[in-house]
Every structure is written in C-alpha cells, then in structure tokens.
C-alpha positions in Angstrom: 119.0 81.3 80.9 115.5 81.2 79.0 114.2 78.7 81.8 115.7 79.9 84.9 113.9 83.2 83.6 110.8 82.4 83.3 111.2 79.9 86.7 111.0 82.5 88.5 108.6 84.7 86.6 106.5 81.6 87.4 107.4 81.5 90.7 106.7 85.4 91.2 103.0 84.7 89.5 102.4 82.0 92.3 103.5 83.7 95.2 101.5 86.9 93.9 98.5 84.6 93.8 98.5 83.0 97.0 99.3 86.6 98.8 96.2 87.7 96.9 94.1 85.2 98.3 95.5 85.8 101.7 96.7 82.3 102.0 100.0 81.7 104.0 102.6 79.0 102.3 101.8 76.1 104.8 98.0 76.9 104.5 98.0 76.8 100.7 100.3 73.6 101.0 97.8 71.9 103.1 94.9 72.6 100.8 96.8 72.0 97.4 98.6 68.8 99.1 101.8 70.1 98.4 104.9 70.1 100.2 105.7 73.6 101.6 109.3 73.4 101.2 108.8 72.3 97.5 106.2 75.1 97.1 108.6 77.7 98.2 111.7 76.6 96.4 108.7 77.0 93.2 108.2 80.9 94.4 111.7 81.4 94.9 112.3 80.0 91.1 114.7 77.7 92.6 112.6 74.8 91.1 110.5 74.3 88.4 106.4 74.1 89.0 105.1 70.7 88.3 104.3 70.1 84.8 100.7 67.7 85.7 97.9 69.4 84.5 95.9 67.5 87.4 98.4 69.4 90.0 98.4 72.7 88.3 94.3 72.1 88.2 94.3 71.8 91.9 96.0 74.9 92.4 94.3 77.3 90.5 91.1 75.7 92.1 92.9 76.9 95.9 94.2 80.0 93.9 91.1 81.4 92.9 91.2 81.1 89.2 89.1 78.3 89.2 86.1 80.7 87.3 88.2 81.9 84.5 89.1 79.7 82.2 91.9 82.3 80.3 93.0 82.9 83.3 93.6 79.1 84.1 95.0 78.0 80.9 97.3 81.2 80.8 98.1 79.6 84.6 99.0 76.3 83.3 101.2 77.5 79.9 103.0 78.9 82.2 103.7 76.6 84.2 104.9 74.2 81.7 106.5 76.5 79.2 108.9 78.0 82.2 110.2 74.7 81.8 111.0 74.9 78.0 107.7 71.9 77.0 105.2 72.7 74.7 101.5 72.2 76.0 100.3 69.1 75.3 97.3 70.6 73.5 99.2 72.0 71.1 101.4 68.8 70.1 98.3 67.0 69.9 97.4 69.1 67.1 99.8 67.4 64.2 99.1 70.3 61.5 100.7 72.7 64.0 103.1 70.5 65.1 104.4 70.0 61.5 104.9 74.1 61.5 106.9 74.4 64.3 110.1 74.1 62.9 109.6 76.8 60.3 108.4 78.6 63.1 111.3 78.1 65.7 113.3 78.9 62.6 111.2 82.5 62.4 112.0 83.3 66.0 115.6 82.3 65.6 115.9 85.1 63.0 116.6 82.6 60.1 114.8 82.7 57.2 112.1 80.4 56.6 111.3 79.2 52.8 109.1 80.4 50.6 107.1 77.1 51.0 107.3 76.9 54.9 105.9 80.9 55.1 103.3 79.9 52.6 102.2 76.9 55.0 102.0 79.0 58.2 99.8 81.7 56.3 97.6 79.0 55.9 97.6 77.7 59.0 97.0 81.2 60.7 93.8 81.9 58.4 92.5 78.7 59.3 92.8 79.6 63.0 
C-alpha cells in the first residue's frame, strides 16, 4: 500500500513536471532516452521510476530542475523512496545507519530504549 502510494505520487510529480515544461511524453522520451511506454506506465504509477541516480540525473536536466539543487535531490528521494530504498547517501553514512532501527521503531509507535533515544539526541545535535 505504502509504495503503490507514493508510485503514483511520483508518477503525478513527473507528469506535472514535463506538462510544466511544455514537453509532450514522446518528446521528453526522446531527450531523456527513455522508452515512452515505460515513461507513461511511471506517470500512471503503474511502475516504479528507475532507481539510477545517473537516469534520474538525466531527467531533472530535461525537466528543468537542473539549477536547483533541493529541488533535484528532493527529485531523486523521491524517486527511490516511492520504491521503499533508502538513498544511498544516507546508508553510506554508518552512524546513521546504526540509528535506523531505533528509529523505524519510533515511527512504528514502539518505544525505543532509553539508550537508543539517548543515541539519536546525539546524532540530531550533531547534524
């Protein structure tokens, strides 16, 4: 449910973007080098967007975002979080990593310990 969701909350952003540059699906297919049937099934949230940073680059270049770089990150979470993956940025980063179960715990309205909270106070003051 979570990821069909946010599929096609994706798929919504995308489509918004391309009407907003005033690019037709086979014209923003030819310039992204992307197949136009794949592309729509993405819009319709039939499919999940690619999760290749180098791919999602390539469209926010043809999408216009290519200036903004919140805007372009905020692009590419989420693409790959509409598929349930944590950026790769983030799992990189091994002190977060070893707070995300306390934290999936938090969301998942169980209790974290004492020692888990105190560790993600931390972590957060750091940031």
């Amino acid at each position: 449910m979570y990821m069909t969701r946010n599929i096609k909350k994706f798929g919504v952003l995308l489509k918004d973007l391309r009407i907003k540059k005033e690019l037709s699906l086979r014209q923003v297919c030819k310039l992204t080098k992307y197949d136009p049937s794949n592309w729509s099934k993405i819009e319709r949230g039939i499919m999940s967007p690619p999760s290749d940073e180098e791919t999602l680059k390539k469209w926010v270049k043809v999408l216009g975002l290519a200036g903004n770089k919140k805007q372009i990150q905020e692009f590419i979470d989420e693409a790959i979080i509409s598929q349930g993956i944590i950026p790769q940025d983030i799992l990189s980063q091994s002190k977060i990593v070893e707070y995300l179960p306390a934290f999936f715990r938090t969301l998942r309205n169980k209790k974290p310990t004492k020692k888990e909270i105190n560790q993600l106070l931390k972590l957060i003051r750091k940031a």
